[in-house]
Residue, then its C-alpha position, 0 to 999 in steps of 0.5 A: x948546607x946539606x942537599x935535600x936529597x941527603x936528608x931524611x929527618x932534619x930541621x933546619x934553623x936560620x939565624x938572620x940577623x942582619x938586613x932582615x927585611x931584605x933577606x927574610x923571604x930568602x931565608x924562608x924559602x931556604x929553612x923550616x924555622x928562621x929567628x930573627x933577633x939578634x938575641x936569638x940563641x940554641x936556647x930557643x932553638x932548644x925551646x922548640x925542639x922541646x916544645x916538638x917532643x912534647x906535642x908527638 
């Protein structure tokens, strides 16, 4: 990961999949967007950053 001091604009995307209930508030405190389901793939991370653009 890189330290926050070096980032600039960047979003940062969590892929829990295991142990969820026992590592979610982790992961929250450590990326701006966390999914969950082990179906969970760059597609919806794809589907975000789109849905982002459309709202600027």
């Amino acid at each position: 990961m890189v330290p926050k001091t070096n980032l600039t604009k960047t979003l940062t995307i969590g892929f829990l999949n295991k142990k969820v209930e026992e590592n979610l508030v982790n992961y929250c405190e450590h990326y701006d967007i966390v999914l969950t389901n082990e179906e969970a793939t760059f597609y919806e991370v794809e589907k975000i950053m789109n849905k982002r653009k459309e709202e600027l």
